[in-house]
N, CA, C and O of each residue as an XYZ file, in Angstrom:
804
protein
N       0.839     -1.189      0.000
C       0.000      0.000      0.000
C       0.879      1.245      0.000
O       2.019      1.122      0.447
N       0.376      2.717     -0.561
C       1.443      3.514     -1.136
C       0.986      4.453      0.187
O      -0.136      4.632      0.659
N       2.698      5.141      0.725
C       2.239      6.151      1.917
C       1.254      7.090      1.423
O       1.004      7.957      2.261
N       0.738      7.181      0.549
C      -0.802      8.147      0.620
C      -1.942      8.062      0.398
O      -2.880      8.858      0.426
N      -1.754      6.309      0.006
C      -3.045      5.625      0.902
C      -3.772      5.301      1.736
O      -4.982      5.159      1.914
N      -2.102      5.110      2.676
C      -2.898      4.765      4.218
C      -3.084      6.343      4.716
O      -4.039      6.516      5.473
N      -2.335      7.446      4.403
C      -2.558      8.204      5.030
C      -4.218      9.029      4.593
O      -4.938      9.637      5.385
N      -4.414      8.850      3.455
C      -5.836      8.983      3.030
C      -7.014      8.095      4.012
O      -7.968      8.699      4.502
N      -6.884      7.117      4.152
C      -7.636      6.367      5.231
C      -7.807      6.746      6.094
O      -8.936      6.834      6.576
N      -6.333      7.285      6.872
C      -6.017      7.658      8.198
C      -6.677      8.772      8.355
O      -6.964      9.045      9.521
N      -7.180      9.884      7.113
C      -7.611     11.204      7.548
C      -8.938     11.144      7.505
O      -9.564     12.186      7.696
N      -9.821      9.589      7.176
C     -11.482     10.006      7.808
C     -11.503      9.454      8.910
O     -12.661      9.472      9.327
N     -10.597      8.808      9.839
C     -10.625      8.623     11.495
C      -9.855      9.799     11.814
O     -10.318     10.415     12.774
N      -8.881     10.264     11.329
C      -8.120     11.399     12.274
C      -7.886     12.669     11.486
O      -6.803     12.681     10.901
N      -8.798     13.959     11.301
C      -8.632     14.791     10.356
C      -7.438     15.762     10.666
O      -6.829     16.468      9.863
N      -7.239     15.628     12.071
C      -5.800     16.084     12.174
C      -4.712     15.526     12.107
O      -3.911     15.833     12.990
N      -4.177     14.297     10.835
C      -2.928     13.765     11.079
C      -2.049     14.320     10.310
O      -2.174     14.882      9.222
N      -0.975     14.076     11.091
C       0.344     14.819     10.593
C       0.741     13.598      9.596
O       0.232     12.489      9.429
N       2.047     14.360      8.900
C       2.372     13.672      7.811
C       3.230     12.438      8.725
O       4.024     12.857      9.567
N       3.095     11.136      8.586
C       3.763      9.734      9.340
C       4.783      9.141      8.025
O       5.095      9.488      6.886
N       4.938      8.530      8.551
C       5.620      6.886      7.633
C       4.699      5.949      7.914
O       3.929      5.747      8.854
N       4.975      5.358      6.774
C       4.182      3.909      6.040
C       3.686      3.223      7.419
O       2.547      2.909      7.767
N       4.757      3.115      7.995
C       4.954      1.857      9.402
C       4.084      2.681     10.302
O       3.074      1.993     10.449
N       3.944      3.771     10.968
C       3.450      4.582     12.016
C       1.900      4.751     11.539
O       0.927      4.771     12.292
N       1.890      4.859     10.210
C       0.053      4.892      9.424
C      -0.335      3.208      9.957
O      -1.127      2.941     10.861
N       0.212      2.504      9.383
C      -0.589      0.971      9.543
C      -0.354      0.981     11.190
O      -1.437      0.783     11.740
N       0.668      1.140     12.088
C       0.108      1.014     13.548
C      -0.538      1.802     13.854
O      -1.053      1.328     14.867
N      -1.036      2.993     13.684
C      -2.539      3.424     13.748
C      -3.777      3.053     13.297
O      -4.845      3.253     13.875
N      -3.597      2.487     12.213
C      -4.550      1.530     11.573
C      -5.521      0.598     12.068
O      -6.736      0.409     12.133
N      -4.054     -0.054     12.492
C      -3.942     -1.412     13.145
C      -4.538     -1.257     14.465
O      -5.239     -2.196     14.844
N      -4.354      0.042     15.469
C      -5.093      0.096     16.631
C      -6.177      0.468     16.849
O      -6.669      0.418     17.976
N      -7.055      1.122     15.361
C      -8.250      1.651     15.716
C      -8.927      0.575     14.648
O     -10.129      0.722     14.427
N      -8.420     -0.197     14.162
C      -9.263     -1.269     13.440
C      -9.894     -2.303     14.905
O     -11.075     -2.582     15.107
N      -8.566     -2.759     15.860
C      -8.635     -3.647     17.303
C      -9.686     -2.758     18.394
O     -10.521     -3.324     19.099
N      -9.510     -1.567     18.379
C     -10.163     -0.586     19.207
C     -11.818     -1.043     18.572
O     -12.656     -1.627     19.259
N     -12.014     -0.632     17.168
C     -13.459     -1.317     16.681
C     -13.983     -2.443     16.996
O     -15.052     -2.497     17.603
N     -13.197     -3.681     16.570
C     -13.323     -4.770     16.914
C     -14.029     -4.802     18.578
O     -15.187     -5.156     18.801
N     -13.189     -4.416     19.482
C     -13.390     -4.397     21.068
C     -14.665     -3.680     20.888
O     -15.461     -4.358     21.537
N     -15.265     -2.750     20.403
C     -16.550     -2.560     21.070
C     -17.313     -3.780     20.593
O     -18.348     -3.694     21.253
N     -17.421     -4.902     19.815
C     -17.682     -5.776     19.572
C     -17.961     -6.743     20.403
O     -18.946     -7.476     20.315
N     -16.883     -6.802     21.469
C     -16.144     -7.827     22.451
C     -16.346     -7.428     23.277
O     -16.336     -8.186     24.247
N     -16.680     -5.938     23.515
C     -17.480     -5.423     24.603
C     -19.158     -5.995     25.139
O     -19.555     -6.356     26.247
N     -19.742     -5.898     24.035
C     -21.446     -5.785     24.294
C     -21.752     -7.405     23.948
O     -22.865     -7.922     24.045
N     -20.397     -8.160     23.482
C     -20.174    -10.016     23.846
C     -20.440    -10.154     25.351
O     -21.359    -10.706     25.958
N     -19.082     -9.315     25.873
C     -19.004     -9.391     27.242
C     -19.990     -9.087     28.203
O     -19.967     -9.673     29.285
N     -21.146     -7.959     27.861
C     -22.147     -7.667     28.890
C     -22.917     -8.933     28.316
O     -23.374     -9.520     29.297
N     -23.231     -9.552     27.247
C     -24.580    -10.281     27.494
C     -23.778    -11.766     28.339
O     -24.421    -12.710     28.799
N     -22.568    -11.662     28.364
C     -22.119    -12.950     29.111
C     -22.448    -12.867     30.633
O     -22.826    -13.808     31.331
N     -22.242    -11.593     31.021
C     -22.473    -11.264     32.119
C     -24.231    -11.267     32.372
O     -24.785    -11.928     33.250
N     -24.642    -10.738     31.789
C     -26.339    -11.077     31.868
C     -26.870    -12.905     31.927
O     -27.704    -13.340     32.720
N     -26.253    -13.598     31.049
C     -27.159    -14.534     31.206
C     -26.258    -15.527     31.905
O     -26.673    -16.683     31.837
N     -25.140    -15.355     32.553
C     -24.472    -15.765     34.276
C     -25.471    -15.335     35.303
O     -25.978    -16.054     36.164
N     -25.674    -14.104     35.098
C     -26.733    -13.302     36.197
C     -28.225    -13.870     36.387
O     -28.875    -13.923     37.431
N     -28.627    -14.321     34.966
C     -30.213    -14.993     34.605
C     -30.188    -16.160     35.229
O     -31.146    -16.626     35.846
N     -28.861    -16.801     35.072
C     -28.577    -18.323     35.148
C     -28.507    -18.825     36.892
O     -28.810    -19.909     37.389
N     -28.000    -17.604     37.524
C     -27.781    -18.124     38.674
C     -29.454    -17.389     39.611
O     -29.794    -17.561     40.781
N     -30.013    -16.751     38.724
C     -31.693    -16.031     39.250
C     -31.944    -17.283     39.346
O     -31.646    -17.840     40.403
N     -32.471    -17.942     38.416
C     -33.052    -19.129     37.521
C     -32.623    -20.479     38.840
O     -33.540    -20.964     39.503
N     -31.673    -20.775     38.978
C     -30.808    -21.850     39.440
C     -31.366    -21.353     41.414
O     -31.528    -22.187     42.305
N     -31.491    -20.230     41.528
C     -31.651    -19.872     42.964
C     -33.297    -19.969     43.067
O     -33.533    -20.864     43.878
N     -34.506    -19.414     42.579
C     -35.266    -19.562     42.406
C     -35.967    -20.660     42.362
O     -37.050    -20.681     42.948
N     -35.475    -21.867     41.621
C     -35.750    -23.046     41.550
C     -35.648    -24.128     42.818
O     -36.453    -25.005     43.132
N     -34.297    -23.736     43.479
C     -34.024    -23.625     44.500
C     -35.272    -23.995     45.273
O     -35.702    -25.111     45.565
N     -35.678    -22.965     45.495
C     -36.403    -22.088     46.979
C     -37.894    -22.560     46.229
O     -38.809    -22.427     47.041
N     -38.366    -23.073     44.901
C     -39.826    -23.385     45.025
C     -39.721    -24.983     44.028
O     -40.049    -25.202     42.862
N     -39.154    -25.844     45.028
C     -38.960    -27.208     44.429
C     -40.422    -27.733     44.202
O     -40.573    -28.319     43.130
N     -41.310    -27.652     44.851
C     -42.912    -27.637     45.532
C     -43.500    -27.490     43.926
O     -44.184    -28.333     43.345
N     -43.117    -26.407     43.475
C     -44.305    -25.954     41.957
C     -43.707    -26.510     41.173
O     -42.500    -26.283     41.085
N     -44.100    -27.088     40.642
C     -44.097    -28.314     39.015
C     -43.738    -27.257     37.728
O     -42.714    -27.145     37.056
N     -44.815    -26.657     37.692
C     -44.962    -25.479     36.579
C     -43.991    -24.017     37.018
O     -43.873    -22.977     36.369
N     -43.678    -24.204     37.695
C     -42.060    -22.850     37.885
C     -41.298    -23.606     37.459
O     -40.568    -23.070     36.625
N     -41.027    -24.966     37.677
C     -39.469    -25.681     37.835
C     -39.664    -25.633     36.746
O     -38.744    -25.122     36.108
N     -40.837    -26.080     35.968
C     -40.279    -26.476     34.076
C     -40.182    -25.283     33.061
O     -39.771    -25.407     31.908
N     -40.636    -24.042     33.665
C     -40.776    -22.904     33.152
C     -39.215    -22.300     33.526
O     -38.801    -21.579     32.618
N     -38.309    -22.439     34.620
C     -37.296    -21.973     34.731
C     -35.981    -23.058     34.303
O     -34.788    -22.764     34.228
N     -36.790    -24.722     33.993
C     -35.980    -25.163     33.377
C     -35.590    -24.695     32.236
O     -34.495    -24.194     31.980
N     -36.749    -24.901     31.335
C     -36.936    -24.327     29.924
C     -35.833    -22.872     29.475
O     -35.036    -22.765     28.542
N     -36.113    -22.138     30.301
C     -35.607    -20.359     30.199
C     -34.377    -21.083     30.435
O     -33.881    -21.435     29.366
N     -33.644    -21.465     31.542
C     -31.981    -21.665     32.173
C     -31.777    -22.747     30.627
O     -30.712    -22.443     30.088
N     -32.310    -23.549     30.073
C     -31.684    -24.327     28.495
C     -31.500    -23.487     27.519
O     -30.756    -23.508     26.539
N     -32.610    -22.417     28.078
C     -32.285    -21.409     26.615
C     -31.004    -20.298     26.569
O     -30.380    -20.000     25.550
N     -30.784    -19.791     27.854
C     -29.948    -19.145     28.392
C     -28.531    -19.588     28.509
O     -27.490    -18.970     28.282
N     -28.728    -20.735     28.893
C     -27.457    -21.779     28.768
C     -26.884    -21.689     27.818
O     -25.686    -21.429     27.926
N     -27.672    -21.921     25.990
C     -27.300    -22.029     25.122
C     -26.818    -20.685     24.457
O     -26.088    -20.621     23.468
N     -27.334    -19.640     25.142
C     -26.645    -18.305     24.338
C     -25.655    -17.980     25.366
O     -24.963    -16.998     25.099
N     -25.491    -18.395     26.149
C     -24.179    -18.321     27.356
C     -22.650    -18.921     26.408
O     -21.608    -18.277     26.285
N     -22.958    -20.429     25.789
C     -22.292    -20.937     25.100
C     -22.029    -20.464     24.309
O     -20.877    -20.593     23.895
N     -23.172    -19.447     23.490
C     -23.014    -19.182     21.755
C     -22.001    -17.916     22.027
O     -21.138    -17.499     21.254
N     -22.369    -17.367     23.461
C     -21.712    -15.873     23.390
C     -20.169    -16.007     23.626
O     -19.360    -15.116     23.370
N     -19.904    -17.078     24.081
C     -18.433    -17.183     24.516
C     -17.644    -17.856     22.907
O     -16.568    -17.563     22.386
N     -18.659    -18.777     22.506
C     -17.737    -19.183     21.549
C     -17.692    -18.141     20.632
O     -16.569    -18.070     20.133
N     -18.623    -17.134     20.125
C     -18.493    -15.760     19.401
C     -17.138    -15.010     19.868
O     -16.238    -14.737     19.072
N     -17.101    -14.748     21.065
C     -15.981    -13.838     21.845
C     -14.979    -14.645     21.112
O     -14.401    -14.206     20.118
N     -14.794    -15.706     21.552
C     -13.327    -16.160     21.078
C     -13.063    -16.367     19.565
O     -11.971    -16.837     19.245
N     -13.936    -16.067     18.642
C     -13.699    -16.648     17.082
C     -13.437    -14.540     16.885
O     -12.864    -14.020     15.927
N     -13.779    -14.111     17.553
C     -13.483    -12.816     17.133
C     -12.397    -12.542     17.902
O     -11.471    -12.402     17.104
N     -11.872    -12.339     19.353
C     -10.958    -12.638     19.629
C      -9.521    -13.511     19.059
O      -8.501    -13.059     18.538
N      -9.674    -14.080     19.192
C      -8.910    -15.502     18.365
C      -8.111    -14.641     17.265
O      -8.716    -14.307     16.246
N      -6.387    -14.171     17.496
C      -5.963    -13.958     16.993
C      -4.598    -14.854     16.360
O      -4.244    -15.776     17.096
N      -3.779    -14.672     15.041
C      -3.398    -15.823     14.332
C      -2.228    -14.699     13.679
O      -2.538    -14.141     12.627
N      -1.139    -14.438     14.196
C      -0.175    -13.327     14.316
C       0.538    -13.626     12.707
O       1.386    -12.927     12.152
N      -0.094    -14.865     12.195
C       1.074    -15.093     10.706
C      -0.004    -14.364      9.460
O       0.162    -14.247      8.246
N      -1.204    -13.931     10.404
C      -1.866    -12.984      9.001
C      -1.947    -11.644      9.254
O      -2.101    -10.955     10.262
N      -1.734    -11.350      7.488
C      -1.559     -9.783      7.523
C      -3.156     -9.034      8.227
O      -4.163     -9.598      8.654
N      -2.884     -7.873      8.128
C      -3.990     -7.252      8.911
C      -5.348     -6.981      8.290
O      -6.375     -6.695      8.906
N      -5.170     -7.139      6.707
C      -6.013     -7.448      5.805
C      -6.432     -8.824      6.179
O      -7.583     -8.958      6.596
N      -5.883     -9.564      6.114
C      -6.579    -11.088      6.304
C      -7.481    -10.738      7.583
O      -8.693    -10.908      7.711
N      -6.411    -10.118      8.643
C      -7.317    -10.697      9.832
C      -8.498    -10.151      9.692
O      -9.466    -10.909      9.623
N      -8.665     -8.929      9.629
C      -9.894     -7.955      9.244
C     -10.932     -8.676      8.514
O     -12.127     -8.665      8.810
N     -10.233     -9.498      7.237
C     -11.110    -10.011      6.379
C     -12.438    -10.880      6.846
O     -13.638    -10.851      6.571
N     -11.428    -11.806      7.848
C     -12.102    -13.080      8.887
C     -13.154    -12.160      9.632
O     -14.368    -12.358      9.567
N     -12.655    -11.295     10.233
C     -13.949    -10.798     11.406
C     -14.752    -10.068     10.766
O     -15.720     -9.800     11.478
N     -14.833     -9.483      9.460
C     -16.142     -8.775      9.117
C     -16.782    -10.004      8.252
O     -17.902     -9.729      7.821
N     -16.381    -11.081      7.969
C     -17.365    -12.177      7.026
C     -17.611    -12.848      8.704
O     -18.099    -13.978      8.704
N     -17.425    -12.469      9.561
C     -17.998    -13.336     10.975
C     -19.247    -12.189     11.320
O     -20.449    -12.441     11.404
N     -18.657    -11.020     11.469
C     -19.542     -9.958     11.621
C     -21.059     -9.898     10.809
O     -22.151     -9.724     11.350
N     -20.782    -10.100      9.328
C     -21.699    -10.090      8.881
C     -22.490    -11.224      8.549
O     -23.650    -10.988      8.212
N     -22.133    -12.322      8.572
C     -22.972    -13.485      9.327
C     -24.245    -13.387     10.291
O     -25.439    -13.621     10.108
N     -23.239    -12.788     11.785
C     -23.836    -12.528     12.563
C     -25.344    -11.507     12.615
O     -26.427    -11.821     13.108
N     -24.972    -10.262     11.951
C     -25.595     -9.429     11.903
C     -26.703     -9.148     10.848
O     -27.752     -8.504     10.888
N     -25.847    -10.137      9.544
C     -27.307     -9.795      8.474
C     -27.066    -11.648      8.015
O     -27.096    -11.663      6.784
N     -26.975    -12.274      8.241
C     -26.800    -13.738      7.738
C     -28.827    -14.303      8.385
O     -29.852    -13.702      8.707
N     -28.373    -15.754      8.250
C     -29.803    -15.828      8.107
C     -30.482    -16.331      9.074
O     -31.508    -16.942      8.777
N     -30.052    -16.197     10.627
C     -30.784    -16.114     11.582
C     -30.651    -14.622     12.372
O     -30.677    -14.697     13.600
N     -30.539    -13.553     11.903
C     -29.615    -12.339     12.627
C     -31.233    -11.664     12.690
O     -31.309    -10.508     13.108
N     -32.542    -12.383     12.274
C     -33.911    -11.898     12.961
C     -34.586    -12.117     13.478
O     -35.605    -11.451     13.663
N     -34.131    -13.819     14.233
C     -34.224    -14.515     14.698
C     -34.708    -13.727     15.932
O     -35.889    -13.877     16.244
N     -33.870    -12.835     16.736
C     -34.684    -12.139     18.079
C     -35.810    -11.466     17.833
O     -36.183    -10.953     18.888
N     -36.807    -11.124     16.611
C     -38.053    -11.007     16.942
C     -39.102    -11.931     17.489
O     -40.149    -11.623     18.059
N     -38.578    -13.244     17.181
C     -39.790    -14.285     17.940
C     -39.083    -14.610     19.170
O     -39.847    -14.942     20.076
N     -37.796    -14.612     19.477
C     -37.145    -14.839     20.694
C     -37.537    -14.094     22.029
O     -37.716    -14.478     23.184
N     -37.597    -12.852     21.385
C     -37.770    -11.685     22.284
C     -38.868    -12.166     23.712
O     -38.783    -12.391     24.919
N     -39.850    -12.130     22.651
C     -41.093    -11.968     23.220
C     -41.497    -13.380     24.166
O     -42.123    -13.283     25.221
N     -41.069    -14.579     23.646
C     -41.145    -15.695     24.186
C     -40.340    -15.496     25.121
O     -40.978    -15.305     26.157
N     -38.970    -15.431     25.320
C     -38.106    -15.406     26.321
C     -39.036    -13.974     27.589
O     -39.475    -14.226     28.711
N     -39.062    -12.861     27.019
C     -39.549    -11.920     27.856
C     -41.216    -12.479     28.706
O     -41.674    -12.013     29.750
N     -41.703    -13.363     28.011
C     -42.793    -13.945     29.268
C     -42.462    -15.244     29.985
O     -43.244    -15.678     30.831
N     -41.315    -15.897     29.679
C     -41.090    -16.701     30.392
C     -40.417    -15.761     31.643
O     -40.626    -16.164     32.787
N     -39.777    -14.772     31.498
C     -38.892    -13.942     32.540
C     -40.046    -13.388     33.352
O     -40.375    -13.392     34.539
N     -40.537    -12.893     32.170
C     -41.748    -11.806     33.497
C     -42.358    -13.309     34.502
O     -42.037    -13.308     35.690
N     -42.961    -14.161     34.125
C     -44.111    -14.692     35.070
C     -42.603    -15.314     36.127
O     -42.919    -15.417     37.312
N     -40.951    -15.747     35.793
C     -40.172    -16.432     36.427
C     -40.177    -15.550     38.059
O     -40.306    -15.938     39.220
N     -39.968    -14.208     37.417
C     -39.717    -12.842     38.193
C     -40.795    -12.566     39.107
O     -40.540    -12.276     40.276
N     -42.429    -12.653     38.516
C     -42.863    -12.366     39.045
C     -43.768    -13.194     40.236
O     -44.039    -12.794     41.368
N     -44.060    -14.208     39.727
C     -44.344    -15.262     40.729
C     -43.607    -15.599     41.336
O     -44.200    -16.489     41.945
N     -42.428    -15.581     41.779
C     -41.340    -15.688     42.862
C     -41.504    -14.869     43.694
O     -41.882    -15.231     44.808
N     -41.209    -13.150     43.338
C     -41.596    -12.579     44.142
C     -43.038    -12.475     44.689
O     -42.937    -12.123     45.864
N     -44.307    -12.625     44.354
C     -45.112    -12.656     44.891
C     -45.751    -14.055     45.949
O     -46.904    -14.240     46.338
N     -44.745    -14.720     46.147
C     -44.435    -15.838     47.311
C     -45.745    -16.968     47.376
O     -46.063    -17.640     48.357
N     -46.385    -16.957     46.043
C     -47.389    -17.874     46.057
C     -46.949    -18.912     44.617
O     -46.175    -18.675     43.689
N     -47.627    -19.863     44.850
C     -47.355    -20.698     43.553
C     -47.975    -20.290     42.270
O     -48.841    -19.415     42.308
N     -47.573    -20.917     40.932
C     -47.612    -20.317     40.298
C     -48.833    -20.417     39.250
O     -48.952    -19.882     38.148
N     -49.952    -21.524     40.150
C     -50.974    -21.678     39.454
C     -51.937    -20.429     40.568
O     -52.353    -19.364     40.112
N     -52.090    -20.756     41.690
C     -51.903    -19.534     42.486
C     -52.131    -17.933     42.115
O     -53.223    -17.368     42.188
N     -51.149    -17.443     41.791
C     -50.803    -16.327     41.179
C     -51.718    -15.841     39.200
O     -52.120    -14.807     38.668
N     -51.639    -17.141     38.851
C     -52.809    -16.785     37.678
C     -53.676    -16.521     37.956
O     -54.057    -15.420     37.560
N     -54.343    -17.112     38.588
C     -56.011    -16.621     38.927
C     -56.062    -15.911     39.968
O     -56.901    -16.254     40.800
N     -55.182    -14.679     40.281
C     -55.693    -13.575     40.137
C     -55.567    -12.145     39.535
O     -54.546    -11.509     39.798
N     -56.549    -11.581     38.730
C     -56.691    -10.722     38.164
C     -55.283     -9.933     38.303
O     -54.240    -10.150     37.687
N     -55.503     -9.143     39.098
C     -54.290     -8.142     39.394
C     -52.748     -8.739     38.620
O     -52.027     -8.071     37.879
N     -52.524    -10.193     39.058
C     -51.373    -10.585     38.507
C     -51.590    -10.703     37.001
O     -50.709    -10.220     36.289
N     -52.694    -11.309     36.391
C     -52.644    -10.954     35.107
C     -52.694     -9.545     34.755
O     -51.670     -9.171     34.184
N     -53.322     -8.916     34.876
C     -52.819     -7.393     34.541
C     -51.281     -7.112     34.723
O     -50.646     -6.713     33.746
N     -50.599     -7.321     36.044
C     -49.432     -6.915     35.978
C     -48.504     -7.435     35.104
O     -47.609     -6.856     34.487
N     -48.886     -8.829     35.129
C     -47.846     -9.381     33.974
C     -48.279     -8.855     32.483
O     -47.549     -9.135     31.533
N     -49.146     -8.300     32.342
C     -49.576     -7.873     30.876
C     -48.983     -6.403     30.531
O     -48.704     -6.063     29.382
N     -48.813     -5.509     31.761
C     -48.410     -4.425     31.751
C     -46.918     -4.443     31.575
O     -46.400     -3.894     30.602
N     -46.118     -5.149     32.626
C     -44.988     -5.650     32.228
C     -44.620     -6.041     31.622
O     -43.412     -5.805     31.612
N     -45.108     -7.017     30.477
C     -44.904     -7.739     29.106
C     -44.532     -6.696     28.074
O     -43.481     -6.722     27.433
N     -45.752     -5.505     27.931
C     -45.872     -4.887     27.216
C     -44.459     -3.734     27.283
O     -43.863     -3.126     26.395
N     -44.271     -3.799     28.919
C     -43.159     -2.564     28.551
C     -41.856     -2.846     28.616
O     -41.039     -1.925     28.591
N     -41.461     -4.166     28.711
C     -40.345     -4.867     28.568
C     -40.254     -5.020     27.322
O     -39.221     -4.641     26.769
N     -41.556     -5.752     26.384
C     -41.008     -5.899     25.272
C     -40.614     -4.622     24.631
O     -39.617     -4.699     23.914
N     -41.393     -3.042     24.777
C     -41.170     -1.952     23.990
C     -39.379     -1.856     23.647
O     -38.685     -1.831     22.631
N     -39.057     -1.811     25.671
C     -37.770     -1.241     26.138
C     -36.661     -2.501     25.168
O     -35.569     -2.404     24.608
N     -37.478     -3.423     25.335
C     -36.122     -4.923     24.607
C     -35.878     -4.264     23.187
O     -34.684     -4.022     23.014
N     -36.708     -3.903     22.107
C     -36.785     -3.873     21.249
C     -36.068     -2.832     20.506
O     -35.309     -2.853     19.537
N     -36.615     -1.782     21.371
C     -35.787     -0.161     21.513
C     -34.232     -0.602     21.527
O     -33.449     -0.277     20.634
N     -33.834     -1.495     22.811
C     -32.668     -1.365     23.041
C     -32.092     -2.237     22.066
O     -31.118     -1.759     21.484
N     -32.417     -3.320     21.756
C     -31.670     -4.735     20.649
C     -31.448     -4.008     19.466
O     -30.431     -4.427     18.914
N     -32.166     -2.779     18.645
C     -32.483     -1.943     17.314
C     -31.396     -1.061     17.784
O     -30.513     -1.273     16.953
N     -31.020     -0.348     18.477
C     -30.100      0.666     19.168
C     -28.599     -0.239     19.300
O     -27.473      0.235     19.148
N     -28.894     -1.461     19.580
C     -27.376     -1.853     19.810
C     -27.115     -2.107     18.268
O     -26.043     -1.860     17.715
N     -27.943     -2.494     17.810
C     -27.517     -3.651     16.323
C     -27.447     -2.437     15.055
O     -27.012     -2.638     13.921
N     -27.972     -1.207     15.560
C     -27.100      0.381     14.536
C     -26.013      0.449     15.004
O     -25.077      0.282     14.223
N     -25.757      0.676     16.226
C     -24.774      0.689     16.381
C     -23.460     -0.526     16.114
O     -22.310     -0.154     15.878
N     -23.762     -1.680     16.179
C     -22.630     -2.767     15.258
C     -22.728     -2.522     14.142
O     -21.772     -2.866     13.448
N     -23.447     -2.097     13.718
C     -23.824     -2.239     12.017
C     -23.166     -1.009     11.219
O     -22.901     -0.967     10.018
N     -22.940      0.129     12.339
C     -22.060      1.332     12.064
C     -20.914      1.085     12.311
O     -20.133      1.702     11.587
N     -20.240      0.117     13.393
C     -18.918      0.136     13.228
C     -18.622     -1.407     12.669
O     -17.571     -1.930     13.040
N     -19.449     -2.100     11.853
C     -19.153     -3.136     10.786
C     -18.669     -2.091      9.481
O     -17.512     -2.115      9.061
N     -19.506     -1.367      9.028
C     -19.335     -0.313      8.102
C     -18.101      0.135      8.195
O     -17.548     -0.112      7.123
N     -17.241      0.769      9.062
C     -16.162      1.138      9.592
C     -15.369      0.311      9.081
O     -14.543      0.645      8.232
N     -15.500     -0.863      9.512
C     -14.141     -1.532      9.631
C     -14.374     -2.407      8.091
O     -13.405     -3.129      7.853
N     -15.708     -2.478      6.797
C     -15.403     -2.432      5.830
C     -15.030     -1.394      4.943
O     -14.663     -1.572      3.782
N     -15.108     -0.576      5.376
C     -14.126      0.622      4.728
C     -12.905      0.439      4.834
O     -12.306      0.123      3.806
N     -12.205      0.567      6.004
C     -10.743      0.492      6.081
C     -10.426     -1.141      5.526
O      -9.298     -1.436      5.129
N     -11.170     -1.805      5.542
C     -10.543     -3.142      4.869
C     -10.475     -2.922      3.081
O      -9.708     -3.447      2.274
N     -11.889     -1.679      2.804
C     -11.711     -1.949      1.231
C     -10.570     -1.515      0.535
O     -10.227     -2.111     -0.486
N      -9.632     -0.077      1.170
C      -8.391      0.451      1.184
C      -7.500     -0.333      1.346
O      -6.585     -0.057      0.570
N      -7.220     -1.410      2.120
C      -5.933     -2.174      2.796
C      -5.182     -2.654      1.478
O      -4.131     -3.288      1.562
């Protein structure tokens, strides 16, 4: 690549760069391509932390109401599903993580945006519209019939709890939806990113 290529690259992330060498452009490159990547490996890392957090609700809960038939299989069900994106999220972290020092920085780049875009527009990446909503009423009634210290056939028949769980349904799913659309512009803006600087390399 010719020094006024990379430095052309270099000036829609940094409009103030001074004139570098070849070597000093690609290690800048090179650190705000990894810097991109990491917010990636970031919002990996919070949902790992979330469904550890679900997992051990789930696992404590179950716990404490061995008695109800219909909690245990309802928090079985949720902790298999949770389980499995616990797994999916770690093995994601590490295939994006997972670095291989004998490829150029083009290659590596290459690998994580055909992983990226898999992920993000491939052909389960809409998969969380039916997820959402199923997972979000198994949570609400897990959440809420626990705390309300009665069982969980109990707790249906009465009114009030169906209302609450309906009210809650409704504004969990708004807030899920809001927020999952808000995160996934935002990957989808710094996927964009990092196919730009790959189409230059």
């Amino acid at each position: 690549m010719e020094t006024n290529d990379v430095q052309n690259i270099w000036k829609n992330i940094d409009s103030e760069i001074n004139l570098k060498t070849t070597d000093e452009l690609h290690q800048l490159l090179t650190a705000k391509t990894r810097k991109t990547i990491n917010k990636f490996l970031m919002i990996i890392s919070i949902d790992v932390l979330v469904c550890v957090g679900l997992i051990a609700f789930l696992l404590t809960t179950m716990l404490n109401r061995q008695g109800d038939t219909i909690y245990q299989v309802n928090n079985s069900i949720l902790c298999i599903f949770t389980l499995f994106a616990l797994i999916v999220s770690v093995l994601s972290w590490n295939k994006l993580q997972n670095n291989k020092y004998n490829l150029s920085l083009k290659d590596w780049l290459e690998q994580r945006i055909k992983l990226l875009i898999k992920w993000l527009l491939g052909r389960y990446s809409k998969l969380y519209i039916l997820l959402i909503p199923v997972l979000l009423v198994m949570i609400n009634l897990s959440i809420h019939v626990y705390y309300e210290r009665k069982s969980f056939t109990e707790v249906m028949q009465y009114e009030e709890s169906i209302y609450g769980l309906t009210v809650g349904f409704i504004i969990g799913l708004f807030v899920s939806f809001i927020a999952v659309q808000k995160i996934r512009r935002y990957q989808l803006k710094n996927l964009e990113f990092l196919e730009e600087i790959h189409s230059h390399l």
